[in-house]
N, CA and C atoms as a LAMMPS dump frame, in Angstrom:
ITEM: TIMESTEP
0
ITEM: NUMBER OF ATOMS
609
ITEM: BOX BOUNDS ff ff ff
-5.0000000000000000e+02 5.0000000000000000e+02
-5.0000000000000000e+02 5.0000000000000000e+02
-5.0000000000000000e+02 5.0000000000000000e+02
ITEM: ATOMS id mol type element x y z
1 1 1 N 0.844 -1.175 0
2 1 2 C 0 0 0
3 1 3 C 0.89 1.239 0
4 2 1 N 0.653 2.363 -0.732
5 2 2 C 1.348 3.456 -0.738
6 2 3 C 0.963 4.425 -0.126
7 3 1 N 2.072 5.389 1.009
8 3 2 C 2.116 5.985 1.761
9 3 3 C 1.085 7.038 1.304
10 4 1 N 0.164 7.506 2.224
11 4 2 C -1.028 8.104 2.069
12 4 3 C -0.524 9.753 2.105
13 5 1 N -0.594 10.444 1.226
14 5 2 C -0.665 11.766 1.166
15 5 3 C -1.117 13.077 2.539
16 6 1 N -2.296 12.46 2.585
17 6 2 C -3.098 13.566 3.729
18 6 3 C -2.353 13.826 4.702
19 7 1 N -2.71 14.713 5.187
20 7 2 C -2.016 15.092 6.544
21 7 3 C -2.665 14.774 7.869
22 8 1 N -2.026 14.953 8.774
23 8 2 C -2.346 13.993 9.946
24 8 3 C -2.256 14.818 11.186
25 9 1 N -2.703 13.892 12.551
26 9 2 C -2.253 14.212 13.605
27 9 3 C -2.068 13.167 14.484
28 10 1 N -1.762 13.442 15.387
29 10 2 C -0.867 12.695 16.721
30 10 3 C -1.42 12.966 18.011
31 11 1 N -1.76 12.049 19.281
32 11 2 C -2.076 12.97 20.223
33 11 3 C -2.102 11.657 21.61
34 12 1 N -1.461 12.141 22.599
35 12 2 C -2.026 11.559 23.621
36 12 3 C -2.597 12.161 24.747
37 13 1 N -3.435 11.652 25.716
38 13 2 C -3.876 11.758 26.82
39 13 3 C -3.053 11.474 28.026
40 14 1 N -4.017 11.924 29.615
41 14 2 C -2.886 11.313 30.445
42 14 3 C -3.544 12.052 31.519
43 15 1 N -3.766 11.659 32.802
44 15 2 C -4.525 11.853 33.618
45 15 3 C -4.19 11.087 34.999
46 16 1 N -3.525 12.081 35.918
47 16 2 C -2.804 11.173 37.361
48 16 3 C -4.265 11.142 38.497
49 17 1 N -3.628 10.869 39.545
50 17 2 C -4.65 10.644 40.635
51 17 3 C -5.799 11.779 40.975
52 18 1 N -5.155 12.707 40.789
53 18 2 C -5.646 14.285 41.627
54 18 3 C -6.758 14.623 40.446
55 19 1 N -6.709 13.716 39.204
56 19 2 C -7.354 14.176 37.944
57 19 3 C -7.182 15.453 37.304
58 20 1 N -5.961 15.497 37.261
59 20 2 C -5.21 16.468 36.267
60 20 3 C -4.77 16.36 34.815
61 21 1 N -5.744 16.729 34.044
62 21 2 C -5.693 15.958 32.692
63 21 3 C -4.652 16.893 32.222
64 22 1 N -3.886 15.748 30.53
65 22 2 C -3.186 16.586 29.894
66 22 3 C -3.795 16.217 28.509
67 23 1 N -3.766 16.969 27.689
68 23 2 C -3.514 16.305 26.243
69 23 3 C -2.772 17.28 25.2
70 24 1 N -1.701 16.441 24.653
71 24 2 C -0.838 16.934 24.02
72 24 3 C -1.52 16.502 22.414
73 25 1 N -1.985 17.056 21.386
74 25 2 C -1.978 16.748 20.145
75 25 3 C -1.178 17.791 18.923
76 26 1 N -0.724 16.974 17.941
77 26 2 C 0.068 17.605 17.02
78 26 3 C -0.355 17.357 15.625
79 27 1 N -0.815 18.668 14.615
80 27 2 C -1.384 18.612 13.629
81 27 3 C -0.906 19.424 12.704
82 28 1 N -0.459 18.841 12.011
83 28 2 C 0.779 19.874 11.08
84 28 3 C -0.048 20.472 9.935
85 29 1 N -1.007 20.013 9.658
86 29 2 C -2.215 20.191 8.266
87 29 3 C -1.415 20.676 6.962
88 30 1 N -2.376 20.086 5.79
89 30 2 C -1.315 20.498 4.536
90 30 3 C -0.356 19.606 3.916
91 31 1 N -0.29 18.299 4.585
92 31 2 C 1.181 18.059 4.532
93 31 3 C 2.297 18.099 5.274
94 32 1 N 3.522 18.867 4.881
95 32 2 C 4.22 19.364 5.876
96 32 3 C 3.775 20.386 6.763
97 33 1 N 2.67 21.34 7.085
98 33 2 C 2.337 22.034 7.548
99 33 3 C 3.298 23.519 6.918
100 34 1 N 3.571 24.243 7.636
101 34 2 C 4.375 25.591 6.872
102 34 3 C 5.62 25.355 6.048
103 35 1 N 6.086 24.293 6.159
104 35 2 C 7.328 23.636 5.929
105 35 3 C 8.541 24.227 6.97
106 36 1 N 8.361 25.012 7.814
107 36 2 C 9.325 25.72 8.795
108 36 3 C 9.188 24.635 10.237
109 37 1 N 10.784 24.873 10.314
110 37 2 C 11.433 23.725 11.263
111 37 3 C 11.835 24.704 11.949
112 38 1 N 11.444 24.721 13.741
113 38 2 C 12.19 25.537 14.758
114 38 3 C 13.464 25.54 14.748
115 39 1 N 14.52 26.512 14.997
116 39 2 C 15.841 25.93 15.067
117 39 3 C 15.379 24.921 16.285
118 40 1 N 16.706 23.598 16.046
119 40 2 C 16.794 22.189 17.276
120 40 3 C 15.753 21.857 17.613
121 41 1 N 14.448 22.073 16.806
122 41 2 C 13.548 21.057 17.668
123 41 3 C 12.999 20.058 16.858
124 42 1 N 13.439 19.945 14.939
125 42 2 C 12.622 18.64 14.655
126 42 3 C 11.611 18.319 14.252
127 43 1 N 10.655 19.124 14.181
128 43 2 C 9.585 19.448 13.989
129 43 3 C 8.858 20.411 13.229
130 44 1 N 7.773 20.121 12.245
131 44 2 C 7.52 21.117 11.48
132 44 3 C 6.138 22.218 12.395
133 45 1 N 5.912 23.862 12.266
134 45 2 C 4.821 24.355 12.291
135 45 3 C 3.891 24.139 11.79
136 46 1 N 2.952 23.912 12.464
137 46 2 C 1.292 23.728 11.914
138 46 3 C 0.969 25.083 10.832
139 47 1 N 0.291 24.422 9.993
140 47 2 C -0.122 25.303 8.972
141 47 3 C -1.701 25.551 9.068
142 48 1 N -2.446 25.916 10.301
143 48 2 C -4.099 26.278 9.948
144 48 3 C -4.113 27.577 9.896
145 49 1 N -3.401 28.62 9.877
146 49 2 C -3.724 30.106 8.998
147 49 3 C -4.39 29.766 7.636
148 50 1 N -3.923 28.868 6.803
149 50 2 C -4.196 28.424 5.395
150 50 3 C -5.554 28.812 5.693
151 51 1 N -6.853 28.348 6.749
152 51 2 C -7.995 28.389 6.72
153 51 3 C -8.482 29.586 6.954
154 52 1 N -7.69 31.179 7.247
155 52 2 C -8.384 32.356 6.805
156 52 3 C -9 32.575 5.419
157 53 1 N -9.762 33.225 5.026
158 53 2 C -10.09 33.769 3.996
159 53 3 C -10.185 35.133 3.304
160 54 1 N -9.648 35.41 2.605
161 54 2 C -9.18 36.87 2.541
162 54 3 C -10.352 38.101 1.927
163 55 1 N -11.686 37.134 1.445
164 55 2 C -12.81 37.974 1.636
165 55 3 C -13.038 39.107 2.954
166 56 1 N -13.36 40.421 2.664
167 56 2 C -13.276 41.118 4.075
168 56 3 C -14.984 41.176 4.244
169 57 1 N -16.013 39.987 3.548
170 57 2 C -16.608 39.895 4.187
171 57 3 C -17.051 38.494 4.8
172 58 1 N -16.675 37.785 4.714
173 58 2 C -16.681 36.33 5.232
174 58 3 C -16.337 36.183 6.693
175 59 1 N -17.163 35.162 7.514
176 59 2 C -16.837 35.608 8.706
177 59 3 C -15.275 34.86 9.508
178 60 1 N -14.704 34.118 8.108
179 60 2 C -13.549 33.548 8.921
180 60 3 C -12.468 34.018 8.049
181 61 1 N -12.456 35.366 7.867
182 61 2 C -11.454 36.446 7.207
183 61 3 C -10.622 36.945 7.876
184 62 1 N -9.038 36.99 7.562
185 62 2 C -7.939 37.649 8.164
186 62 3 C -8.138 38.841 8.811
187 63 1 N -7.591 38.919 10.158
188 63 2 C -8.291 39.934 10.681
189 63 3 C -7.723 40.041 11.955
190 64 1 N -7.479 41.142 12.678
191 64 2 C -6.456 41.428 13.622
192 64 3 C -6.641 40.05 14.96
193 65 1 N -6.373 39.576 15.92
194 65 2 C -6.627 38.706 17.232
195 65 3 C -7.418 37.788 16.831
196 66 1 N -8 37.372 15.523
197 66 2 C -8.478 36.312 14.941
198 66 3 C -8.04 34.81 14.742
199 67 1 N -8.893 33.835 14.909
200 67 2 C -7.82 32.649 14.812
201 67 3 C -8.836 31.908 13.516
202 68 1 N -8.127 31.185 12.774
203 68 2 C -8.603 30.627 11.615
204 68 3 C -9.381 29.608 11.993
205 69 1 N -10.486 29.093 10.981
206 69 2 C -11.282 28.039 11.576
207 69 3 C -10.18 26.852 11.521
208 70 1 N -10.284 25.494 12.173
209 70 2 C -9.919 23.948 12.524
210 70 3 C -10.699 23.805 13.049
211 71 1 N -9.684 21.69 13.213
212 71 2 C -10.982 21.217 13.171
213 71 3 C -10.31 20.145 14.462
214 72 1 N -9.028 21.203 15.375
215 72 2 C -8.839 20.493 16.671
216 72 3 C -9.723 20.982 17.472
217 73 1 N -10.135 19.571 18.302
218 73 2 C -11.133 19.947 19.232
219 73 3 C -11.06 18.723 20.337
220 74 1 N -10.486 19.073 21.433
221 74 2 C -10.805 18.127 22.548
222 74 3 C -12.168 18.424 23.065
223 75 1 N -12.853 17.407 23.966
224 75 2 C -13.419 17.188 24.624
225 75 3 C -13.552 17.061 26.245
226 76 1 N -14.319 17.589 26.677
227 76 2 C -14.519 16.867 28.276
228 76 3 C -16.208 16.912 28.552
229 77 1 N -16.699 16.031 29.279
230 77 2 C -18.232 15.909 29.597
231 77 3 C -17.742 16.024 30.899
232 78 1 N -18.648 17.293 31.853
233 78 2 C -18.393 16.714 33.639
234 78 3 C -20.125 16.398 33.929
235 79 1 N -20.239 15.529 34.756
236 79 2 C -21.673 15.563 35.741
237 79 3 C -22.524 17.15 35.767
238 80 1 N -23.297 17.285 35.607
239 80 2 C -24.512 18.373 35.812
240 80 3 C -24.25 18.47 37.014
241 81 1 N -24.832 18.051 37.827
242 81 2 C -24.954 18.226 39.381
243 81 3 C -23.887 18.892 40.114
244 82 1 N -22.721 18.105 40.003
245 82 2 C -21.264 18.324 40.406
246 82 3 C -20.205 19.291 39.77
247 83 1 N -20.127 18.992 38.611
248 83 2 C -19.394 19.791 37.635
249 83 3 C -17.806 18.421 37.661
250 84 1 N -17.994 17.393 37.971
251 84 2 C -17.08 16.526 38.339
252 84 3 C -17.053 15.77 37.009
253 85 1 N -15.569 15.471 36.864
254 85 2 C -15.229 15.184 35.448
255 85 3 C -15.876 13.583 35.308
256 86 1 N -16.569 13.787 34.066
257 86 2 C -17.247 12.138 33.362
258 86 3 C -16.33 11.331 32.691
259 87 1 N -15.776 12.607 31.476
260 87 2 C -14.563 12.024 30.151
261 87 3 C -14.203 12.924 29.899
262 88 1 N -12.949 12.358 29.386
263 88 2 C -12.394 13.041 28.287
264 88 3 C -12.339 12.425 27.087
265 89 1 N -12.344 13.381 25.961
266 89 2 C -12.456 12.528 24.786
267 89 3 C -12.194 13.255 23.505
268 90 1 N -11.969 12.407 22.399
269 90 2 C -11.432 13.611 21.009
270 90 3 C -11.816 12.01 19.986
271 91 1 N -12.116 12.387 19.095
272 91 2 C -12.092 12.209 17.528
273 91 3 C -11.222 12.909 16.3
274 92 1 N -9.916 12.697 16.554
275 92 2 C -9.199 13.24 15.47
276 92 3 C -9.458 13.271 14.256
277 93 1 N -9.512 13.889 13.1
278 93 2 C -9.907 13.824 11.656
279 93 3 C -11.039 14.46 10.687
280 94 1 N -10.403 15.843 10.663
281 94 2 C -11.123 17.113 10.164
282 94 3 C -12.657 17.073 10.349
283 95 1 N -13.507 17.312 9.474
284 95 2 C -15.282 17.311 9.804
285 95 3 C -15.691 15.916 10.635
286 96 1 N -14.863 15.17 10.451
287 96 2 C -15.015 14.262 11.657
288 96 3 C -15.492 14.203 13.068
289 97 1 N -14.395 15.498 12.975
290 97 2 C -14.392 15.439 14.647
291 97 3 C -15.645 15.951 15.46
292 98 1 N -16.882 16.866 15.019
293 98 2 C -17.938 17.032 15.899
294 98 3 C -18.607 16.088 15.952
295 99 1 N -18.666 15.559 14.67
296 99 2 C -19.444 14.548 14.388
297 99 3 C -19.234 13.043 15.237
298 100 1 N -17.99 12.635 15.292
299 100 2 C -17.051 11.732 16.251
300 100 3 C -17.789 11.839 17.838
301 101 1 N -17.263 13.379 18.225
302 101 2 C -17.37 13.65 19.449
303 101 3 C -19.026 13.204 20.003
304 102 1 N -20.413 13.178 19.372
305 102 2 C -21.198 13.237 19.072
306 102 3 C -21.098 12.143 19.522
307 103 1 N -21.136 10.624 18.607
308 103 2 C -21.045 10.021 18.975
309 103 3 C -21.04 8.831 19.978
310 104 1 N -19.256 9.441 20.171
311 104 2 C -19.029 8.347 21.129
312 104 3 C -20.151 9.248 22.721
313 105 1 N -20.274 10.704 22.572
314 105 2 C -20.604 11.11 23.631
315 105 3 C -21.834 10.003 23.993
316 106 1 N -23.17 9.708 22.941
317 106 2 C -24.189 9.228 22.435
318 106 3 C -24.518 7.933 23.567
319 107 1 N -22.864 7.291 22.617
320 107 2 C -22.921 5.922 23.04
321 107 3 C -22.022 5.57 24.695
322 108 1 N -21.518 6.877 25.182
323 108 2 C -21.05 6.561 26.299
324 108 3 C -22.373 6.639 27.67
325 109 1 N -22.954 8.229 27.26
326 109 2 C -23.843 8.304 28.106
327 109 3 C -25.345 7.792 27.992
328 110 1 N -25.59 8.115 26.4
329 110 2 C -26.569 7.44 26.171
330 110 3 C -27.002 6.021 26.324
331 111 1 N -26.132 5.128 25.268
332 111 2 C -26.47 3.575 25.518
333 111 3 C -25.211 2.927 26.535
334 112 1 N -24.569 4.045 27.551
335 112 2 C -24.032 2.776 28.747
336 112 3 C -23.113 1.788 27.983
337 113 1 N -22.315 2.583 26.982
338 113 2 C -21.527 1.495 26.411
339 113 3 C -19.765 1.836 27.394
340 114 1 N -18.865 0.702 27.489
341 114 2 C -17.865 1.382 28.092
342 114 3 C -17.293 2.334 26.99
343 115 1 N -15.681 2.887 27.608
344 115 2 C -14.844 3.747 27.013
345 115 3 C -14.427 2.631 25.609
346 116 1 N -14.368 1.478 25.6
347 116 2 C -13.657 1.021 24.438
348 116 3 C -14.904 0.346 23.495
349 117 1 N -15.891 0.159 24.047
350 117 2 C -17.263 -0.209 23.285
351 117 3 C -17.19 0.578 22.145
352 118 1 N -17.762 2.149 23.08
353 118 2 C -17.67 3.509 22.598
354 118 3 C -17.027 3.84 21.572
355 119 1 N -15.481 3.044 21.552
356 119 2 C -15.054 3.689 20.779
357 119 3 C -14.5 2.972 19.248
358 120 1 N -14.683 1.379 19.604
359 120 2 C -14.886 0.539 18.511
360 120 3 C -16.732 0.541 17.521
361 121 1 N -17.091 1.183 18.136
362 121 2 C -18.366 0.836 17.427
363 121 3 C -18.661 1.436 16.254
364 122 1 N -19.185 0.815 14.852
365 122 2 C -19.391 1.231 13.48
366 122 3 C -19.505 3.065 13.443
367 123 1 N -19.183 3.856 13.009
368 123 2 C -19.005 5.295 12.687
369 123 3 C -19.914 5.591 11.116
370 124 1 N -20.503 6.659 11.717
371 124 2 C -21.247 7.08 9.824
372 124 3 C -20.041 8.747 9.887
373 125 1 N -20.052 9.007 8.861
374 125 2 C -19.129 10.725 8.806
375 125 3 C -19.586 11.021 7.616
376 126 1 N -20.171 12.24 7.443
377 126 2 C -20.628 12.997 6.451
378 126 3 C -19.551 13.748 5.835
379 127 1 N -18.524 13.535 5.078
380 127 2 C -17.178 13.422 4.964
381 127 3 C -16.776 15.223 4.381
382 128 1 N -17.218 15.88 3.854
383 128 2 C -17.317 16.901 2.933
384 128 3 C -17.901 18.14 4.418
385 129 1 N -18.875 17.149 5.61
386 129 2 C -19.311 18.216 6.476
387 129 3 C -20.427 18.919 6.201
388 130 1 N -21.155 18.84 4.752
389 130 2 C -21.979 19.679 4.426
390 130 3 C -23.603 19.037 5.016
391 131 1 N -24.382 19.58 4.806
392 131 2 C -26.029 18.931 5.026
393 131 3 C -26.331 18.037 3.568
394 132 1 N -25.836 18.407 2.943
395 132 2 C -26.441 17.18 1.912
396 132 3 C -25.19 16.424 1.441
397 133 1 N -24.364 16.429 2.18
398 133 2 C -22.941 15.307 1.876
399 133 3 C -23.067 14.01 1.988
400 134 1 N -22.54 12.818 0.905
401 134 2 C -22.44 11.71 1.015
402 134 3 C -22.26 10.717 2.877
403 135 1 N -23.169 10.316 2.839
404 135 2 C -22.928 9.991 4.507
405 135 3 C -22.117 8.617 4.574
406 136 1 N -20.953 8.48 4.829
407 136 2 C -20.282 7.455 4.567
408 136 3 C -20.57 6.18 5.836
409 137 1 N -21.303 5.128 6.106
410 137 2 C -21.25 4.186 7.1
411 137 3 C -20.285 3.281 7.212
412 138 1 N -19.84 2.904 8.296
413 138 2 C -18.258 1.744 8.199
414 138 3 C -18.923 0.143 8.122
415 139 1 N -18.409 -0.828 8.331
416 139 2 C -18.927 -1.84 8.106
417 139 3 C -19.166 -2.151 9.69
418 140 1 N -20.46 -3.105 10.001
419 140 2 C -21.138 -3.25 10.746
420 140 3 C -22.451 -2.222 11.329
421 141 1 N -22.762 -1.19 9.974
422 141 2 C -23.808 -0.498 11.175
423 141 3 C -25.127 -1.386 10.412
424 142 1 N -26.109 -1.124 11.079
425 142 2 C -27.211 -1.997 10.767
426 142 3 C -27.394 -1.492 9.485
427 143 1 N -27.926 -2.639 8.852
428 143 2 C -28.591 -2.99 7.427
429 143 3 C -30.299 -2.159 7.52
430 144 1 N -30.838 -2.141 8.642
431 144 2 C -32.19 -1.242 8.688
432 144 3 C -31.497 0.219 8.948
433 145 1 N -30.463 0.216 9.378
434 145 2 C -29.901 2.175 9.267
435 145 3 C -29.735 2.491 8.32
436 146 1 N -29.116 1.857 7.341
437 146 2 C -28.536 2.049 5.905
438 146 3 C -29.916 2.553 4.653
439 147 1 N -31.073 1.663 4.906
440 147 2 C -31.687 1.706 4.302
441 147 3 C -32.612 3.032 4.412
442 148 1 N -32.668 3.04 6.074
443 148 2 C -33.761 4.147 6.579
444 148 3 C -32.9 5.376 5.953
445 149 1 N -31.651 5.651 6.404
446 149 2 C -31.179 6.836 5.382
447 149 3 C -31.156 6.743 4.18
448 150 1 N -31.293 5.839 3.485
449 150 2 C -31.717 6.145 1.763
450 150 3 C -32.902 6.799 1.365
451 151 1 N -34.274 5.788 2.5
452 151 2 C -35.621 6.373 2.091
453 151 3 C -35.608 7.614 2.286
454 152 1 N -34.629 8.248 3.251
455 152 2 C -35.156 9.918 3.736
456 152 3 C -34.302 10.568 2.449
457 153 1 N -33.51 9.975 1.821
458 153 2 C -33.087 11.025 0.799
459 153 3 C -31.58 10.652 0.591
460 154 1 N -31.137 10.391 1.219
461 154 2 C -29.35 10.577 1.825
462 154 3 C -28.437 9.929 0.806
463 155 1 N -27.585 10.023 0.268
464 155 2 C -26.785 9.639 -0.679
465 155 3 C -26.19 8.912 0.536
466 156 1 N -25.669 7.581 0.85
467 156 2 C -24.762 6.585 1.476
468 156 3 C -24.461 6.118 0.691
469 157 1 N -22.85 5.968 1.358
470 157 2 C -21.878 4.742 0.74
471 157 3 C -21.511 4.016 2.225
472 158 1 N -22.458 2.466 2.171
473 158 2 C -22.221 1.478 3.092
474 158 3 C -21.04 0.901 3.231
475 159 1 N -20.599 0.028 4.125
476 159 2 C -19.882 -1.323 4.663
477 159 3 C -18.707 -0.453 4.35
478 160 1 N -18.176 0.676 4.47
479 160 2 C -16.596 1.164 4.371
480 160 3 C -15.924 0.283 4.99
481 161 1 N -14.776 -0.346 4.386
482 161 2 C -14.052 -1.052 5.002
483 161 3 C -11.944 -1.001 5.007
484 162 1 N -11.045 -1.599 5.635
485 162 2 C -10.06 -1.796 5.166
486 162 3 C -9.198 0.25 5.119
487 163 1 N -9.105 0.509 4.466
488 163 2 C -7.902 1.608 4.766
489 163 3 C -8.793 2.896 4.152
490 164 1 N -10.299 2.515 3.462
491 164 2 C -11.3 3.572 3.527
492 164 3 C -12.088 4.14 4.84
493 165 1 N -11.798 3.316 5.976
494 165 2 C -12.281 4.084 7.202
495 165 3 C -11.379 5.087 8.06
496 166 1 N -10.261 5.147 7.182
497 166 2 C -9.681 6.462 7.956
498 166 3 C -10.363 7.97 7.816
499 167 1 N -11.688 8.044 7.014
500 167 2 C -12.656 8.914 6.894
501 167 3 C -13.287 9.011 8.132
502 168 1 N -13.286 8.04 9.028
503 168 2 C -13.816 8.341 10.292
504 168 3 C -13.141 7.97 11.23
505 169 1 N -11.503 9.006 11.176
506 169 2 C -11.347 9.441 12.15
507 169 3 C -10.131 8.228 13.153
508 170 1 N -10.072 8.573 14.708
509 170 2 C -9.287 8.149 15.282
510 170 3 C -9.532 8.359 16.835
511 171 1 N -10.26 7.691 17.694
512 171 2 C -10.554 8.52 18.873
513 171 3 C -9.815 7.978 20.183
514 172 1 N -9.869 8.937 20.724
515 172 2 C -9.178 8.321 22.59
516 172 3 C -10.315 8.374 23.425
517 173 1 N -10.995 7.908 24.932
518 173 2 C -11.453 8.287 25.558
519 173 3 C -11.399 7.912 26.946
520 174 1 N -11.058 8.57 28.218
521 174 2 C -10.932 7.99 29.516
522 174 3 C -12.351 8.599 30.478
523 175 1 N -12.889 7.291 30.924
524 175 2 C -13.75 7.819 31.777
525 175 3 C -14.094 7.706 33.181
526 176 1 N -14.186 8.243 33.95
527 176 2 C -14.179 8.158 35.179
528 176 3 C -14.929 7.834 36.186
529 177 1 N -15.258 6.65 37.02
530 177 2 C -16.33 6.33 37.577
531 177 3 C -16.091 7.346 38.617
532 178 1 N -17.248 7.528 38.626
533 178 2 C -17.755 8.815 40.234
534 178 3 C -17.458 8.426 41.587
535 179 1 N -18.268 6.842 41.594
536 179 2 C -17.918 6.196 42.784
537 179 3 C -16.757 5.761 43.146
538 180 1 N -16.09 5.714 42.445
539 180 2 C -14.85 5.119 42.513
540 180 3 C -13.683 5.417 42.582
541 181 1 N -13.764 6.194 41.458
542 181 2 C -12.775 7.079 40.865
543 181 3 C -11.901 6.395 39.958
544 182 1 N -11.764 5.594 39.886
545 182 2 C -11.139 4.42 38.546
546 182 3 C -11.355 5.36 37.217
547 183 1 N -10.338 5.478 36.593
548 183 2 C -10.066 5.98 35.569
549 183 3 C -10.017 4.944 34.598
550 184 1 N -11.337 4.774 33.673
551 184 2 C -10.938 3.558 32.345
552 184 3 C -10.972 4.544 30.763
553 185 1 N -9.939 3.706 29.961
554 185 2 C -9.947 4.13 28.597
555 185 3 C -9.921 3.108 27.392
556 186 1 N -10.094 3.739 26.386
557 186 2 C -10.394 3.349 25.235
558 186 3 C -9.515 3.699 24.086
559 187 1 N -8.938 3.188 23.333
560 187 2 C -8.142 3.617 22.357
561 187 3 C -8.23 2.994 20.935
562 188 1 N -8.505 3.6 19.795
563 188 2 C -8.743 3.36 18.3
564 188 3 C -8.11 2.41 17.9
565 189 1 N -8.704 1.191 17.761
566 189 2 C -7.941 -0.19 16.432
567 189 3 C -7.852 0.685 14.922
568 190 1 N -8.535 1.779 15.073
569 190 2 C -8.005 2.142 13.183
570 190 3 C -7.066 3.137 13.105
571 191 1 N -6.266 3.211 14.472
572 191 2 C -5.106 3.641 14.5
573 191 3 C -4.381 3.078 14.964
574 192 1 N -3.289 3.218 15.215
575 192 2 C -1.959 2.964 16.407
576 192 3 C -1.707 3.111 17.286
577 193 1 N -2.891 3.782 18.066
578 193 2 C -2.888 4.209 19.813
579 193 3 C -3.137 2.769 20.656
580 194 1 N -2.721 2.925 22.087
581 194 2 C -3.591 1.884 22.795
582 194 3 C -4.06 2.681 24.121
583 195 1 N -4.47 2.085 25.341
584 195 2 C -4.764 2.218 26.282
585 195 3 C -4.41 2.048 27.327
586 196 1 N -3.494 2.403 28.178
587 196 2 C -2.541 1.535 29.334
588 196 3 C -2.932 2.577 30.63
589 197 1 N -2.916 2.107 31.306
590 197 2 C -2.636 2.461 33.094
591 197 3 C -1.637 2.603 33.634
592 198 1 N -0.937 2.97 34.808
593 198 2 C 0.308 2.661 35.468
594 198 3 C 0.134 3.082 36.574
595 199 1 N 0.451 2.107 37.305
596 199 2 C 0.156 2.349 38.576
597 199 3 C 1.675 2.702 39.198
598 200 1 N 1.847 4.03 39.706
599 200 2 C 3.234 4.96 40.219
600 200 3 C 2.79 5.395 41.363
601 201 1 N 3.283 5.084 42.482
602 201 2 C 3.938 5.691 43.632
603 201 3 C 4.965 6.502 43.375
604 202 1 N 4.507 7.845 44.072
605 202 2 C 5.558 8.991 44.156
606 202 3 C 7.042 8.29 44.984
607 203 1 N 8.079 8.358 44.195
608 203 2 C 9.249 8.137 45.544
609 203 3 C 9.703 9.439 46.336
């Protein structure tokens, strides 16, 4: 298979006792991103200025303390009541990602699925982002979903499979029982992430 063009990102999580989250993600967009390398560090600058628009009437136009639209976006859900952290969570992969976040949110709080249920389970992504965009489904979502979005109108392309589901994306998610405080996570088979714990005593 030949090395895929698009551009990418990178990102982990990380969350100690006191529940002090971190997340580090890196998204160069474009490609190389600006093609500019810090002196000694290795690394290229992210390129999302590209997403100003130089219309001065558009509302995501160059413009003094302005930041260009993307499409990084972490997550956190806390408890209503408390304000006490539920998850954290992200869907990497441009119009993906609200749509992602959506989701797994859906299937964490909604159907009581765990953090890795959540986050293996079939994905649809409206790939383009628009309201009448091709709605792409991965393989395994139901055969009565597929259909019900045809009758309403919807252009689908079913059963995505194999190195066409990187259209939907890449997600992490750790969630936190209340009672407990046990921190569990979830990490993407259609990427290269995993999920680990470590249990550290301060010396």
């Amino acid at each position: 298979m030949a090395a895929s063009l698009h551009s990418g990102s990178a990102e982990f999580w990380s969350s100690d006792g006191l529940l002090c989250l971190l997340r580090l993600q890196y998204s160069n967009y474009t490609g190389f991103g600006t093609g500019l390398i810090p002196k000694n560090c290795g690394f290229t600058l992210q390129n999302r200025g590209w997403g100003f628009v130089l219309d001065p009437s558009h509302p995501n136009r160059l413009r003094p303390s302005a930041r260009p639209y993307h499409t990084i976006i972490p997550g956190m859900i806390t408890h209503a009541d408390t304000g006490e952290l539920y998850a954290s969570l992200s869907n990497m992969g441009g119009y993906m990602q609200p749509q992602g976040h959506l989701q797994l949110l859906l299937r964490l709080v909604g159907q009581g699925m765990d953090p890795q249920e959540a986050v293996d389970a079939p994905r649809f992504c409206i790939v383009d982002g628009t309201q009448n965009g091709t709605v792409f489904l991965e393989e395994g979502t139901e055969e009565e979903a597929v259909e019900a979005l045809r009758r309403r109108g919807h252009v689908v392309r079913a059963n995505v499979t194999g190195g066409g589901r990187a259209v939907f994306g890449k997600a992490q998610v750790i969630v936190r029982d209340r009672e407990t405080g046990v921190l569990w996570a979830g990490s993407d088979g259609r990427a290269d992430g995993c999920a680990m714990g470590l249990d550290h005593e301060p010396s």
